[in-house]
C-alpha positions in Angstrom: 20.2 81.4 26.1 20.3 78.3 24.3 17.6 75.8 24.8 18.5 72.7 26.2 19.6 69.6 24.5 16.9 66.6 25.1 18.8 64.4 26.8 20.2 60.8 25.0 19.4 57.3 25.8 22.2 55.4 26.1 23.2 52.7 23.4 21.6 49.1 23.2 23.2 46.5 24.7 23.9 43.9 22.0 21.5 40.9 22.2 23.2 38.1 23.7 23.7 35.2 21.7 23.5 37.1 18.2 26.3 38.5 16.4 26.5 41.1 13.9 27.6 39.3 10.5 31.3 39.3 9.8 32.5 40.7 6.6 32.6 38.0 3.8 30.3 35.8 5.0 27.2 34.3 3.7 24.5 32.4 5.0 24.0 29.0 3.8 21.8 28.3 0.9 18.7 26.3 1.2 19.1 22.6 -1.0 17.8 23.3 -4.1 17.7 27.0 -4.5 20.1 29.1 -5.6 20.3 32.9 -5.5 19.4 34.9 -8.3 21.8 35.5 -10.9 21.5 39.5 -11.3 19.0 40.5 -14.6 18.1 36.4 -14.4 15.2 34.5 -13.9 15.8 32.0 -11.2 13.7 28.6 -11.3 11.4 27.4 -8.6 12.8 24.6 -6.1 10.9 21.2 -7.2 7.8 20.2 -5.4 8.1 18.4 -2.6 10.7 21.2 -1.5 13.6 19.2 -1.0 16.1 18.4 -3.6 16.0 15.5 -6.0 19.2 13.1 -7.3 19.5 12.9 -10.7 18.6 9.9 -12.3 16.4 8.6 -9.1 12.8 8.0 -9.5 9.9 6.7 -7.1 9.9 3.0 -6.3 7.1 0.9 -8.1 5.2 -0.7 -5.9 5.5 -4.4 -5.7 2.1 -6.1 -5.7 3.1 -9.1 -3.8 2.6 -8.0 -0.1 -1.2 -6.7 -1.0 -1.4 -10.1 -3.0 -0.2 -12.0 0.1 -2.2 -10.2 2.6 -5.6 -10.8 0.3 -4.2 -14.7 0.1 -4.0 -14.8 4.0 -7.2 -12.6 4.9 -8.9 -14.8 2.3 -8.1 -17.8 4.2 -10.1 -16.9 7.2 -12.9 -14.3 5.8 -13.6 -15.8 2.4 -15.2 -13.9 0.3 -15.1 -10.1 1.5 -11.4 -9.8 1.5 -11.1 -11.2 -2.1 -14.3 -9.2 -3.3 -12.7 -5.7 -1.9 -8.8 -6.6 -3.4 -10.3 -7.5 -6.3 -12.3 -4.3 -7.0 -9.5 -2.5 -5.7 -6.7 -3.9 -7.6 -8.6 -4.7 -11.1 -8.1 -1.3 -12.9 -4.0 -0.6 -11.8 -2.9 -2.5 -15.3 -1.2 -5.3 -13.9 -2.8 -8.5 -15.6 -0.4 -10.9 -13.6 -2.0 -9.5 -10.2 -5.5 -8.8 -11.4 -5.3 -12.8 -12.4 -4.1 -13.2 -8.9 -7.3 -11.5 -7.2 -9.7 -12.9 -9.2 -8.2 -16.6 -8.9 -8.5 -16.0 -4.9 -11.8 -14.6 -5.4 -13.2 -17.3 -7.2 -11.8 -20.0 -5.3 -13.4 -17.8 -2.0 -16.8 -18.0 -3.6 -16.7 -21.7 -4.1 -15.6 -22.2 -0.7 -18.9 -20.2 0.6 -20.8 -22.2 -2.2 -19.7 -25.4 -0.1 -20.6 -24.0 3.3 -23.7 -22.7 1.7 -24.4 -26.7 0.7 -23.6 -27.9 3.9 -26.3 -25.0 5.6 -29.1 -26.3 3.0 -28.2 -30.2 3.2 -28.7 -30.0 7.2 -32.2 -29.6 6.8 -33.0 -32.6 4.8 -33.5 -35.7 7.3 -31.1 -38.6 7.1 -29.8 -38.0 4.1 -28.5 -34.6 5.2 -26.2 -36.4 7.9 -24.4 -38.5 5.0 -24.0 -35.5 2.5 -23.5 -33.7 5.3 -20.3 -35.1 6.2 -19.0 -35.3 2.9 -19.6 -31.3 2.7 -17.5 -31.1 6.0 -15.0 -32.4 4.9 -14.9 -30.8 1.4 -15.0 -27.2 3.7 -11.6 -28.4 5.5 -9.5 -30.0 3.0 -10.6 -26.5 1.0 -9.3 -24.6 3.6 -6.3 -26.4 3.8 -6.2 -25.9 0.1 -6.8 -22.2 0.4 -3.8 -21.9 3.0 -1.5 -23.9 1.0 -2.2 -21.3 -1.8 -1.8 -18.8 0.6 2.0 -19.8 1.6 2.8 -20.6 -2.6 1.3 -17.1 -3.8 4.3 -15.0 -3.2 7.2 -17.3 -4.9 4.2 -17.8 -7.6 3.5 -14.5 -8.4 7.8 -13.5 -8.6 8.1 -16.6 -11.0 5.4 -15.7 -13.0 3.7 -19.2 -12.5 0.1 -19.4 -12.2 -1.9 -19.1 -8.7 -1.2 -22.4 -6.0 -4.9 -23.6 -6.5 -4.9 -26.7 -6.8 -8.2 -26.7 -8.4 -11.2 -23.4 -9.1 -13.9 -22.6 -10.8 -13.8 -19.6 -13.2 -16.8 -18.0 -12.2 -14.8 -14.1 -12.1 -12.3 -13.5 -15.0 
């Protein structure tokens, strides 16, 4: 007698939602890859692994919004906003921003020089109330001074002009 035959599992039930692939079609290609020619070498997609347009490159970054927000921060921190932009900012090759920084930065240190004047003047009697006052209101008309800088630095800097000080001392170059 012949053995038996094992019995057979019936066939799988297709998978729903997938299709088998028709004839003559191809699945899309990914941007910036091609498939490889046969016998041919086939170059890498660029880095960044999308595709690039010809003829487009990176943006340069335009100095004026750090150059306004060192301006503004300047206004009301003095010194440590200018002092950090300026280190910052010095080496990137730009002389029309570098002069920028360092003009807010020296016009920052003269305006801690003043309060630092008005700290030492309080402690001499009398006379310390009359120069006292005077250094008072030195501080506020170079904070207003400082602030009106702060609103002219942007058109400045596109015009090419100098920085809106009205006056500095060029104690950083």
């Amino acid at each position: 007698m012949p053995p038996a035959a094992a019995p057979q599992a019936p066939p799988a039930a297709p998978q729903p939602g997938y299709a088998a692939p028709q004839p003559g079609y191809a699945a899309p290609q990914q941007p910036g890859y091609a498939a490889p020619q046969a016998g041919g070498y086939q170059t890498p997609p660029p880095a960044g692994g999308g595709y690039q347009q010809p003829g487009y490159a990176q943006p340069v970054a335009d100095p004026v919004s750090n150059i306004t927000l060192n301006y503004w921060l300047s206004v009301f921190f003095t010194w440590l906003p200018a002092l950090i932009f300026f280190l910052i900012e010095k080496d990137k090759g730009n002389p029309q921003a570098r002069a920028f920084h360092a003009a807010n930065l020296n016009f920052s240190l003269l305006r801690v020089m003043v309060w630092a004047a008005i700290v030492f003047v309080a402690w001499i009697p009398y006379l310390g109330w009359i120069l006292g006052g005077l250094l008072w209101v030195g501080a506020i008309v170079l904070f207003v001074f400082h602030i009106i800088a702060a609103v002219k630095a942007p058109q400045n800097y596109r015009a090419g002009q100098q920085p809106g000080f009205l006056f500095n001392l060029p104690m950083v170059k």
